[in-house]
C-alpha positions as CSV (number, residue, x, y, z in Angstrom):
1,X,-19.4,16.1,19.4
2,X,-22.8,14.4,18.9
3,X,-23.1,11.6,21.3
4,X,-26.6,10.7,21.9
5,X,-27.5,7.9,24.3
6,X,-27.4,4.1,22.4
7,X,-30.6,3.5,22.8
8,X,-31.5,1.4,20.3
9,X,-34.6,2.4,17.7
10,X,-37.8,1.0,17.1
11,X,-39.0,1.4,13.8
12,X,-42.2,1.8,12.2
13,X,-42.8,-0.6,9.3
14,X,-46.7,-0.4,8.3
15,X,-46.6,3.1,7.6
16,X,-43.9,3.4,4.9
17,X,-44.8,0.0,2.9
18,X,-45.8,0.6,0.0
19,X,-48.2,-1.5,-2.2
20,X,-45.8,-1.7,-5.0
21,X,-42.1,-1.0,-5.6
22,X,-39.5,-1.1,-8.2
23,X,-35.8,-2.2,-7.6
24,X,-33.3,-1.2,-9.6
25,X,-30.5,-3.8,-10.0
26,X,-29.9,-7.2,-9.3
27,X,-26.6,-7.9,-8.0
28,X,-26.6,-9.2,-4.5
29,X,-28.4,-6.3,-2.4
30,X,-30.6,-5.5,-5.1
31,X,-31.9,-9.0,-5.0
32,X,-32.4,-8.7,-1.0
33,X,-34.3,-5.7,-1.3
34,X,-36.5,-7.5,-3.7
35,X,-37.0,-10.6,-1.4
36,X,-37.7,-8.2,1.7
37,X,-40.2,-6.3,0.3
38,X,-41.9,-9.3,-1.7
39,X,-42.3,-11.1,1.9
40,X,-44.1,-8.1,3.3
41,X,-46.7,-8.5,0.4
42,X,-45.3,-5.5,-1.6
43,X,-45.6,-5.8,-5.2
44,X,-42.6,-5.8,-6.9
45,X,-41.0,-5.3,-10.2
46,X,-37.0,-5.8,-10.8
47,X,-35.6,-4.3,-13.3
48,X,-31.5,-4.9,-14.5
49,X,-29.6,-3.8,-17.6
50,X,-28.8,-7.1,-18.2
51,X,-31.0,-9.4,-20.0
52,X,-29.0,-12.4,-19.3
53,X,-29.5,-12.3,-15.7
54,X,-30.4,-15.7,-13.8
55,X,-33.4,-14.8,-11.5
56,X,-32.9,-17.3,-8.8
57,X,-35.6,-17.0,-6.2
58,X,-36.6,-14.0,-7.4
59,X,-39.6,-15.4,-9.7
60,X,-40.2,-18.0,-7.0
61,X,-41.1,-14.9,-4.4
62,X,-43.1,-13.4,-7.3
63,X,-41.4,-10.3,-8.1
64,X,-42.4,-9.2,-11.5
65,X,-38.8,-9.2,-13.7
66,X,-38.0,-7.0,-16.3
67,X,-34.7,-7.5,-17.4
68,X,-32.8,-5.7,-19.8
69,X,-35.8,-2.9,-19.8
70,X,-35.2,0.4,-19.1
71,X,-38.6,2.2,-20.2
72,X,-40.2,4.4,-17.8
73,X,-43.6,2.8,-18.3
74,X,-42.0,0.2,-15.3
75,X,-42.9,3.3,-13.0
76,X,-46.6,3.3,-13.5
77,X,-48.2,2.8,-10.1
78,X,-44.6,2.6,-8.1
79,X,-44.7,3.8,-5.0
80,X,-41.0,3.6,-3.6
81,X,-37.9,2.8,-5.8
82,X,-35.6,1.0,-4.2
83,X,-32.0,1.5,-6.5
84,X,-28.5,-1.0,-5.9
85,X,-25.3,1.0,-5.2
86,X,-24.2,0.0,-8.8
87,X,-26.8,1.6,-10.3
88,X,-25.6,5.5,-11.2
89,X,-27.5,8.4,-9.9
90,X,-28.2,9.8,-13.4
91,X,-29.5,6.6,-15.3
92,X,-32.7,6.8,-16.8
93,X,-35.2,5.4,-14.7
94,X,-33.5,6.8,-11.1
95,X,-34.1,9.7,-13.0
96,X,-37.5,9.8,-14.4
97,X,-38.6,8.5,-10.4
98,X,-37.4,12.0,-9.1
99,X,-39.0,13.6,-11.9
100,X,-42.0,12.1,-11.1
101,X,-41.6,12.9,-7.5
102,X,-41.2,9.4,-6.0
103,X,-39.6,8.5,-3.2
104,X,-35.9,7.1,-4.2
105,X,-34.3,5.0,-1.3
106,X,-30.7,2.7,-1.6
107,X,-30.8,-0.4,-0.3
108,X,-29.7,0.4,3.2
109,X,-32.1,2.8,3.6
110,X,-34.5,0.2,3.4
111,X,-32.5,-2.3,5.4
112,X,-32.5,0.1,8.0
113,X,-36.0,0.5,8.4
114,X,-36.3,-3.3,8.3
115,X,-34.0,-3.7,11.7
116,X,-35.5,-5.2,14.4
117,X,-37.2,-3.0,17.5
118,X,-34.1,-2.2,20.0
119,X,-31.4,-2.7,16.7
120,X,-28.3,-1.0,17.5
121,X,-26.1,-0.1,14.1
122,X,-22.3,0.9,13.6
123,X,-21.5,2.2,10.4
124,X,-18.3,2.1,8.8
125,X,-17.3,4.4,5.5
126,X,-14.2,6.0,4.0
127,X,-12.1,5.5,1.2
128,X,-10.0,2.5,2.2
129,X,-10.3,0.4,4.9
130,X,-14.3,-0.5,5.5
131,X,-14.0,-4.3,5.1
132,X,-11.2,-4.4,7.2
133,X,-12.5,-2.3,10.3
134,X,-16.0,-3.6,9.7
135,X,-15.4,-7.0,10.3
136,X,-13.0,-6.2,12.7
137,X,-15.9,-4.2,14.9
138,X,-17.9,-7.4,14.3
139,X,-14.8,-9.5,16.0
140,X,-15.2,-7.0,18.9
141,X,-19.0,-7.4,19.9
142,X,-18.7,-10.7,19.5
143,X,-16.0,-10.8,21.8
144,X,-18.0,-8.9,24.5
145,X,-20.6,-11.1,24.1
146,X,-23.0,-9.2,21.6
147,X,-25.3,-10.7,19.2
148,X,-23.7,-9.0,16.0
149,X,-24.4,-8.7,12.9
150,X,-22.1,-7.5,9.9
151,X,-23.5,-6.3,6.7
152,X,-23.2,-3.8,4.0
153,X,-20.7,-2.9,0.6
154,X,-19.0,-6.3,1.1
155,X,-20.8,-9.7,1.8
156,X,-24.7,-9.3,3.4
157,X,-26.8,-6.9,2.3
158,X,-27.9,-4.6,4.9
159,X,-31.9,-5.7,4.3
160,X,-30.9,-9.6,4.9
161,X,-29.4,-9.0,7.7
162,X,-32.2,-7.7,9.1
163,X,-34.5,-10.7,8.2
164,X,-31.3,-12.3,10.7
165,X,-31.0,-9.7,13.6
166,X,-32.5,-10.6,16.8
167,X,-34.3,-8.0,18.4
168,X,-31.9,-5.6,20.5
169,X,-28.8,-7.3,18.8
170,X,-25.9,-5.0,17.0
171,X,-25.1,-4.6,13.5
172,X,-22.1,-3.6,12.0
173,X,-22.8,-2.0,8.4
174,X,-19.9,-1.0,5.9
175,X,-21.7,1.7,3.9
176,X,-20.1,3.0,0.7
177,X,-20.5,6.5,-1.3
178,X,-23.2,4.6,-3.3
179,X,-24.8,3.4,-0.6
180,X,-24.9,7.0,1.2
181,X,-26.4,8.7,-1.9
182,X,-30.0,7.9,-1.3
183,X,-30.6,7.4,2.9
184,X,-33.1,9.4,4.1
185,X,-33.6,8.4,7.7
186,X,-30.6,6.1,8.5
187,X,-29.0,6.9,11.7
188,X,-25.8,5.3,12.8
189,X,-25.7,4.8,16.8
190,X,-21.7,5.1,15.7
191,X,-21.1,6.4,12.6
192,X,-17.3,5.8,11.5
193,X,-15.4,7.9,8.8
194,X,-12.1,6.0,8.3
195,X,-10.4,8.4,5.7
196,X,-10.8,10.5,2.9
197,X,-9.3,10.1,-0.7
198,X,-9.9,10.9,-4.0
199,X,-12.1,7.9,-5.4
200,X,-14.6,6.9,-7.9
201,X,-14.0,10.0,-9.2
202,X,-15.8,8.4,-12.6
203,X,-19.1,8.4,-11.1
204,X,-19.4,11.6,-8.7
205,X,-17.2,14.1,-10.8
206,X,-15.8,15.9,-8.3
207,X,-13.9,14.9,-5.2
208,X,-16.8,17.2,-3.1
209,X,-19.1,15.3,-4.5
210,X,-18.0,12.2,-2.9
211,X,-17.1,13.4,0.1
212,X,-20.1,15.0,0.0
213,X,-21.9,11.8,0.0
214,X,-19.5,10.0,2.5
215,X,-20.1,12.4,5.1
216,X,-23.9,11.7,4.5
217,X,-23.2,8.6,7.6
218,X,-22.7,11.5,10.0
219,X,-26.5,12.7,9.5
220,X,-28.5,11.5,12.6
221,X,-25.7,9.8,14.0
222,X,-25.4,9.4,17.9
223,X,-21.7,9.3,18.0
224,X,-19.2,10.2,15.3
225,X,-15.6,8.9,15.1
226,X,-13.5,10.7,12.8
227,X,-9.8,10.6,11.6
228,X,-7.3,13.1,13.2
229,X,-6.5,16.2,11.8
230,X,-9.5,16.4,8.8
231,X,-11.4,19.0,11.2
232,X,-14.7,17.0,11.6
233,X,-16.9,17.1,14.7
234,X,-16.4,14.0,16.7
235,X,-14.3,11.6,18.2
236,X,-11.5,11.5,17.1
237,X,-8.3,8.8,16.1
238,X,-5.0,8.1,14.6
239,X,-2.6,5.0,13.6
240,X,-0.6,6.4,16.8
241,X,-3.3,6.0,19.1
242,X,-2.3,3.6,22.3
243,X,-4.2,0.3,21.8
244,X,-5.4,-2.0,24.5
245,X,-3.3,-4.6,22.1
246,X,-1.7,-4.7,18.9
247,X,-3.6,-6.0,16.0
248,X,-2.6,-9.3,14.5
249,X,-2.8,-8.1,11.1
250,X,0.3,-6.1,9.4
251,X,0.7,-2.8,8.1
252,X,0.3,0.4,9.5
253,X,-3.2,0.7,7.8
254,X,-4.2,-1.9,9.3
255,X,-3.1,0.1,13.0
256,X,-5.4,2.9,12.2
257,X,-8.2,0.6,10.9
258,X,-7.8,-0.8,14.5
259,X,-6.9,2.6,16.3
260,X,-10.6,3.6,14.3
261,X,-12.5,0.3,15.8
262,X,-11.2,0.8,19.0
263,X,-12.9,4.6,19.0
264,X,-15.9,2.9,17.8
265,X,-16.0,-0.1,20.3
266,X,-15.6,2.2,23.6
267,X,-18.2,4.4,22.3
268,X,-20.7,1.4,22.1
269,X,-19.7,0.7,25.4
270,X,-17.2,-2.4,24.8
271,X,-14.8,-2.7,27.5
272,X,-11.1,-2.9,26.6
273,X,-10.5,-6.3,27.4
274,X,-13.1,-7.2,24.6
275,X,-11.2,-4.7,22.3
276,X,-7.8,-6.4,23.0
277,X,-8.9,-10.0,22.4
278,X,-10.4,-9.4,18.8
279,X,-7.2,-7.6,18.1
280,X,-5.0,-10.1,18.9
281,X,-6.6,-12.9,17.1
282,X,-8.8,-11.3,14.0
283,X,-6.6,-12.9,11.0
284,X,-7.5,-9.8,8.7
285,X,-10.4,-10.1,5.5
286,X,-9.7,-12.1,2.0
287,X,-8.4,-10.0,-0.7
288,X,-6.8,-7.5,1.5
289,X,-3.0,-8.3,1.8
290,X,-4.3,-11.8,2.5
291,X,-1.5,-14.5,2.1
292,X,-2.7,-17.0,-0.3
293,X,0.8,-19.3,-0.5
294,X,4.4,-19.3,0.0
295,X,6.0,-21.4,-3.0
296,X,9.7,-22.2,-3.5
297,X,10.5,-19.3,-0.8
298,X,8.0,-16.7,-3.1
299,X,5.4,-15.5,-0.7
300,X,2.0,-14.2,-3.1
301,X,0.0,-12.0,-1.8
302,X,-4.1,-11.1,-2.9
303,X,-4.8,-7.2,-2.5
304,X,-7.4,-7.4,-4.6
305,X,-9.6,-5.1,-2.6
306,X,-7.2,-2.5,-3.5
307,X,-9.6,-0.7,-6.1
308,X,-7.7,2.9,-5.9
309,X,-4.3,4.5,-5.7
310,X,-4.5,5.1,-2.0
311,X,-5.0,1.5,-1.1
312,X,-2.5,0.4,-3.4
313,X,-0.2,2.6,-1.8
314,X,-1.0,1.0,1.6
315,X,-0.5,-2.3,0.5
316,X,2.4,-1.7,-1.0
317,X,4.1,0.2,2.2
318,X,3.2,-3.2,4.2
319,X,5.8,-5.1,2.2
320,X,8.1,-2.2,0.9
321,X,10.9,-3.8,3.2
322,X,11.1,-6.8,0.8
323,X,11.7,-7.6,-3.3
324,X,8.4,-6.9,-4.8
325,X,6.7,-7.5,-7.9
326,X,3.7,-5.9,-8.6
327,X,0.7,-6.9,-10.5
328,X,-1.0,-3.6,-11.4
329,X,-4.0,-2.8,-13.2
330,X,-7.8,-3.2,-14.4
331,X,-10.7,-0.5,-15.4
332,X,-10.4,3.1,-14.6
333,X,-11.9,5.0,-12.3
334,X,-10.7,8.9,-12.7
335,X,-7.6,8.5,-10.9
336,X,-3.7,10.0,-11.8
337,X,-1.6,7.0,-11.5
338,X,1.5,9.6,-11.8
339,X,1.9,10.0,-7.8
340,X,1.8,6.8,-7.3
341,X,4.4,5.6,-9.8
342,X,6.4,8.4,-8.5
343,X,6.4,7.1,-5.2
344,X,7.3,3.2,-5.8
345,X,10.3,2.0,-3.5
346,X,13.1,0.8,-4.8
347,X,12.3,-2.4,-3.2
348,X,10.1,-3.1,-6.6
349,X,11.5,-5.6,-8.8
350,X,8.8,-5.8,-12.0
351,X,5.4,-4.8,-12.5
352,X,3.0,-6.5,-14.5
353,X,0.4,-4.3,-15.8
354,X,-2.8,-5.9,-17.0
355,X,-6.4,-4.6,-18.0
356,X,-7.7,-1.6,-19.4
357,X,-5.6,0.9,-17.1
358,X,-2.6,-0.3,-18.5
359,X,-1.5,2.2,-21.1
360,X,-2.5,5.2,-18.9
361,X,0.0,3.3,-16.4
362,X,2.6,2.7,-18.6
363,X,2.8,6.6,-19.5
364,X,3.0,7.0,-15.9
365,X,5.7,4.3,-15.3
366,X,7.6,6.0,-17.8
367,X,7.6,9.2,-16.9
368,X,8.5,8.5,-13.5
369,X,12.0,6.4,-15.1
370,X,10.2,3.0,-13.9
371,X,10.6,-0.4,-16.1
372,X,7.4,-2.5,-16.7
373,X,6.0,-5.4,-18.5
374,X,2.5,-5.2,-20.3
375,X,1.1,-8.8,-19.6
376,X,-3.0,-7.6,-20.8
377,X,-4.0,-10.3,-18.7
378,X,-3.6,-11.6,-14.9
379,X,-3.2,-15.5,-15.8
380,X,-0.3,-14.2,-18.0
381,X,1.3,-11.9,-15.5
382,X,1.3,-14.3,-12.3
383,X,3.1,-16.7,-15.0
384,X,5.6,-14.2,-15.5
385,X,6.1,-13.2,-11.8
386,X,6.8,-16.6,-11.2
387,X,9.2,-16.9,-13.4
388,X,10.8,-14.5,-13.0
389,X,10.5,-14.4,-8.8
390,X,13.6,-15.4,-6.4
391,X,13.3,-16.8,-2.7
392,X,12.6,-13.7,-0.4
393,X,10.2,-12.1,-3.3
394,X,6.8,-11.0,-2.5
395,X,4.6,-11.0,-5.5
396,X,1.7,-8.3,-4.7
397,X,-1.6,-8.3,-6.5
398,X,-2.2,-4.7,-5.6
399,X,-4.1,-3.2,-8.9
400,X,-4.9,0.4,-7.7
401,X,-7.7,-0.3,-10.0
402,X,-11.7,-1.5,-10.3
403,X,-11.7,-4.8,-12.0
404,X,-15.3,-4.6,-13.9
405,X,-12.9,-4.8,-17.5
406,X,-12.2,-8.6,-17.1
407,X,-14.1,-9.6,-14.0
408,X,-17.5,-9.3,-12.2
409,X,-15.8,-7.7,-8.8
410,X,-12.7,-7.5,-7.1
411,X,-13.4,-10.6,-5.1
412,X,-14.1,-12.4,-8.4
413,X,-10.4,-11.0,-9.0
414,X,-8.9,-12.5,-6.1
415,X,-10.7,-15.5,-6.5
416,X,-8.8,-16.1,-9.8
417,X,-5.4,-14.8,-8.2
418,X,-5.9,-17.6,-5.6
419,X,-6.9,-19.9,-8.2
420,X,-3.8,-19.4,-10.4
421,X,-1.5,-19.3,-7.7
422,X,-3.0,-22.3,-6.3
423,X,-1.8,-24.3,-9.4
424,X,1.6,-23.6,-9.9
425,X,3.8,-26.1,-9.8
């Protein structure tokens, strides 16, 4: 097991600044990288797909824009590109940079570098889970009395929390594959690998290849915390694990997301008492299994943040003891939905199948003997499920899919789930 002392690290910023830098993408932590860097009198130029774009503050800070441009002339004179974790690996300009040999950092590589002298960080990957155990670490040092900071995949960006951290605080960073891609010095105090399932499968190829990537977190780290039973170095935990409390939020997920930030939290040094009051009182993240409304005896649930088959399935077990209907559904990402309609409980009333995975789910519905309903879109299928729900139902927005087909993000998903089940009436 690696467990170096938590001692903090004090970076060394002059050095590595370069005089000018491109970032690739603008979605939210492409935009902080481009307002860290532009404070620190880098030169910048931003460059997005999308011509449409609204620059916000970005113009304001002076950062040269280039949007929907994708010639390589926008590397003439770069020093350091920084690239967004929506931006593929193989696009034109990531790829020209390592031709031309320069240096290609994601955005937490930078926000790393950018952490206060004494910054202590936790990161949290995995396939399901990371929002979840994240903010849940978060709830933890708070509760020991820890100036914390949470950042990553979901909500801050790593490099605006940093413009946030006081010196010798915490930070707890939810790191995806994408993210993990391009680090070259980040090194986790705790590193955290929740779990391991096949998963974006569209953008690495290969299941190695992205567990390749998310066992990048482990590279430097002082201690590693690792599930039982996958035969990785470290600390390890399970959803059996003895708890110094039971976690307020259901499912037995949600045990082993707590069993894994209890492993973290004793090896940052948090004492159990800490550990058992954030259990007992975190209320659990929106979009995962969160309880938007209880109408006419019908309890709807948002599990947007259920982007694969795994999560789904998790989601799914944490109400499997009452009638469900399903919402199902959005764009693909690589996956076999056949296991997974082979393994629906009985307990499941309809499905509503919606997006652009819906014919490859219908086939698998089918095969596996299971009746369905192709509603295309989500405002038609949570009409349906209400119609069509009894007192003691449980309608479950749990789409085992991305949602980029009809919506910006899975939280812009939810958002509208809320929304729509806000209004019935």
């Amino acid at each position: 097991m690696r467990n170096a002392r938590l001692s903090g690290r004090t970076p060394p910023l002059e050095p590595w600044l370069p005089a000018r830098a491109l970032v690739l993408g603008l979605a939210r932590s492409g935009r902080a990288a481009a307002l860290a860097l532009a404070r620190r009198g880098v030169s910048v130029v931003a460059a997005d797909r999308s011509a449409d774009l609204d620059p916000g503050r970005l113009a304001a800070a002076g950062v040269e824009l280039r949007l929907g441009s994708e010639e390589e002339a926008l590397l003439d004179g770069v020093e350091l590109v920084v690239k967004s974790p929506g931006v593929p690996a193989e696009s034109p300009l990531a790829a020209a940079a390592r031709l031309r040999a320069i240096p290609l950092w994601s955005e937490v590589e930078l926000g790393f570098r950018l952490l206060p002298d004494g910054t202590r960080l936790i990161g949290v990957t995995g396939t399901n889970g990371k929002t979840t155990t994240t903010e849940l670490l978060g709830a933890v040092l708070r509760a020991a009395g820890r100036s914390t900071e949470v950042a990553g995949n979901v909500g801050r960006a790593l490099t605006e929390a940093a413009e946030e951290a006081k010196p010798g605080s915490w930070v707890v960073c939810e790191l995806s594959s994408f993210q993990l891609e391009d680090v070259v010095t980040l090194a986790c105090d705790v590193a955290v690998l929740l779990n391991l399932e096949p998963d974006h499968l569209d953008r690495h190829g290969t299941f190695d290849a992205y567990r390749s990537a998310k066992l990048r977190i482990f590279e430097r780290a002082g201690a590693s915390v690792v599930p039982q039973g996958l035969g990785l170095e470290g600390i390890e935990f399970s959803a059996d694990d003895p708890l110094p409390a039971e976690p307020l939020i259901p499912g037995a997920h949600n045990r082993e997301n707590a069993a894994a930030a209890t492993a973290a939290a004793r090896a940052a040094g948090v004492a159990d008492e800490a550990i058992a009051e954030a259990l007992q009182t975190f209320p659990g993240v929106p979009h995962r299994l969160e309880l938007v409304r209880e109408w006419r005896g019908v309890r709807w649930v948002n599990d947007s943040k259920a982007t694969n088959t795994a999560a789904a399935r998790r989601g799914i077990a944490a109400y499997a003891d009452a009638p469900l209907r399903l919402i199902l559904g959005g764009s693909l990402k690589g996956e076999d939905f056949r296991p997974l309609a082979g393994e629906l409980p009985a307990t499941v009333r309809s499905i509503h199948l919606i997006g652009a995975a819906a014919d490859e789910f219908a086939a698998a519905l089918g095969e596996a003997g299971r009746s369905y309903q192709r509603d295309a879109e989500l405002a038609t299928a949570v009409a349906r499920a209400a119609a069509e729900a009894e007192p003691g139902d449980v309608v479950l927005l749990s789409p085992a899919c991305a949602s980029f087909d009809q919506f910006d993000d899975f939280e812009h998903r939810g958002h509208v789930f809320r929304r729509l089940v806000e209004e019935l009436a």
